[in-house]
N, C-alpha and C positions, 0 to 999 in steps of 0.2 A: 894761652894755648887754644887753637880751635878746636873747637868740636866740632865731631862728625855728624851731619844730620841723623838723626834716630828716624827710624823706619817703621810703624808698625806692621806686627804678622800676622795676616788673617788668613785662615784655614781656607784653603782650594776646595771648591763644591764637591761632593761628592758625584758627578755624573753619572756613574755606574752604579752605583746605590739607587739614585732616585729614576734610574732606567728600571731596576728590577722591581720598586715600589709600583710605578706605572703600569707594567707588563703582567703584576699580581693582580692588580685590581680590574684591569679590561678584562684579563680572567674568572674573574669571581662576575662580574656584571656577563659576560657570555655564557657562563652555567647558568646563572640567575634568567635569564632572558630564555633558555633551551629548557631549562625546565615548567617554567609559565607557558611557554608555546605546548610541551607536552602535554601539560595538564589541561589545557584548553581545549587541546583538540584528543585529548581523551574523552572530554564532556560533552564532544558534538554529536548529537542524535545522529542514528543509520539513515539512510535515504527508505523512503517511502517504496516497500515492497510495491513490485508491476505485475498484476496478475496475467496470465497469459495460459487459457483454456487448454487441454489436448482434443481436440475437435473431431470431430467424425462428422461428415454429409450424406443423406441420400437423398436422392429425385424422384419423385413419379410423377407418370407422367400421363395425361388424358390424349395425345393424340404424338406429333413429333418431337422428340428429346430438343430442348432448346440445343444453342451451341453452346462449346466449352466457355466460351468469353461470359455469353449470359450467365451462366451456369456458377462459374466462380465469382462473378460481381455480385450473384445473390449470396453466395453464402457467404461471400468475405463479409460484407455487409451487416447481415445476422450476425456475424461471429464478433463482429470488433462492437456492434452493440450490448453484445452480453458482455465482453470483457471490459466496455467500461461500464455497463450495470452493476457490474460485480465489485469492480475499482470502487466506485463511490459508494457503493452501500454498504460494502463488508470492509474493505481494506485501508484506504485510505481516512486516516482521520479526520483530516482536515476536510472533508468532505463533508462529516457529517452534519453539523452544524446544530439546529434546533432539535432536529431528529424528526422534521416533517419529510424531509427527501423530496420538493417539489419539484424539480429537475426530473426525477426519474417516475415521478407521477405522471410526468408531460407525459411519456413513451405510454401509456394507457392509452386504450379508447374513452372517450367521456362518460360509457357509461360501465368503465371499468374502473373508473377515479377513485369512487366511493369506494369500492369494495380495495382498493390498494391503500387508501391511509385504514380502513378494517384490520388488515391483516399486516401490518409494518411491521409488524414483532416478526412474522413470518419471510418479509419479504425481503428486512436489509436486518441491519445488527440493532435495530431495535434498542431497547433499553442498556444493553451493551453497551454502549457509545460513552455512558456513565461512567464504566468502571475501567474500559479499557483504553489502555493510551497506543496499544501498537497489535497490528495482526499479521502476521507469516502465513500467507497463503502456502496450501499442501498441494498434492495432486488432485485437479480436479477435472474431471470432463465437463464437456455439453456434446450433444448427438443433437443434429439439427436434421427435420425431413423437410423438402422443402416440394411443396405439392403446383404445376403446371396444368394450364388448360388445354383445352385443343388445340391454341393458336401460340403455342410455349408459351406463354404468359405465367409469371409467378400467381398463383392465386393468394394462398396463403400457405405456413408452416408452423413446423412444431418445434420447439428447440427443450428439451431435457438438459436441466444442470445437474451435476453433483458438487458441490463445493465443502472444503473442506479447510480449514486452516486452525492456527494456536493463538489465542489471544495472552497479550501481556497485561496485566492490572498495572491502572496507576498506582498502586500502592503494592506491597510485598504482599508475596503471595503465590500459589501454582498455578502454571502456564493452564489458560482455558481451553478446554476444546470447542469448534464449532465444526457442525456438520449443519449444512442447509443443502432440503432436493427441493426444485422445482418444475414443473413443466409448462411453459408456455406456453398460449396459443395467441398464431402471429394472422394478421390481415395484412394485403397490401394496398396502400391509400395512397395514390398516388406515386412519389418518387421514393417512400417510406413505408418502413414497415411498424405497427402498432399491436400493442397486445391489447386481444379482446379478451383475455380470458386466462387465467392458469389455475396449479394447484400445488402449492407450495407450505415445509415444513420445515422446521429447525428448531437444534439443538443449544444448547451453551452449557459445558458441564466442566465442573472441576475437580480434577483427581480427589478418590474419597479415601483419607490419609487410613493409614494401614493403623488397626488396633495396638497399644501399649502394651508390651509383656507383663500378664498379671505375676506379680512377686508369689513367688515360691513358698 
């Protein structure tokens, strides 16, 4: 009697099983991936605060008031020189470097050089630079006068800073205060202006924590 071929029975794939397998795990790898991007760009440093003065100008004058064109070329001029004096020596870290500030030694007259690395502690964030990794500039002014000859020609000018901002420490610890005034005294040399002279002071103080309640 013949026999009927025998057939073996193998189980049909699961497709819809191993559709949901697939669709679990590109799941858990796109949490996986959103949360590493989160945490990454949680850890990226703020951008470097832009200092930017509230400024005040006045003129005087020895004979005819220049025009308004002169008038505003000179003071934008002074003005955007303090604000990046100010950028590099107080705000900006990455500026500061060894802490000799040769760049804004240039802006001296020669025989104002000397007396500008003297007074560094005074003049930029000084020893600062040490401890602090970030500074939030506050409200600050400058008042610039800017003094003409007979022939409207800029002679020279004065520019008054008040500067004010909060330093962060590299290590834990409360926000610093800085307060630096100074006032410079400006020459024109040329197509530039140079400081012959100023007189400048600062501060760096940190909150002086409040006494412990003495026990009862």
């Amino acid at each position: 009697m013949p026999t009927s071929p025998s057939f073996s029975v193998r189980p049909r794939p699961n497709y819809r099983r191993r559709r949901t397998i697939t669709l679990f795990v590109l799941l858990v790898v796109v949490v996986i991936v959103v949360a590493l991007l989160s945490r990454s760009g949680g850890e990226k440093e703020s951008p470097t605060p832009t200092l930017a003065f509230a400024t005040k100008v006045a003129v005087v004058n020895q004979g005819k008031a220049p025009d308004a064109g002169v008038q505003e070329e000179q003071s934008k001029a002074i003005e955007k020189m303090f604000n990046d004096y100010y950028q590099e020596a107080f705000v900006d870290p990455k500026k500061w470097g060894d802490g000799k500030f040769e760049d804004l030694k240039a802006l001296f007259a020669e025989d104002a050089q000397a007396s500008f690395t003297k007074d560094i502690q005074a003049l930029t964030i000084g020893q600062g630079r040490v401890d602090l990794k970030r500074v939030e500039p506050g409200a600050s002014d400058l008042v610039i006068t800017i003094y003409y000859d007979g022939k409207s020609q800029p002679m020279f000018a004065v520019a008054a800073a008040s500067f004010n901002a909060r330093g962060t420490l590299k290590t834990t610890g409360p926000a610093v205060t800085i307060k630096q005034k100074a006032t410079f005294y400006l020459q024109k040399s040329g197509e530039k202006w140079v400081i012959t002279a100023y007189d400048a002071d600062q501060t760096q103080n940190t909150p002086t924590p409040s006494p412990s309640p003495s026990a009862s």
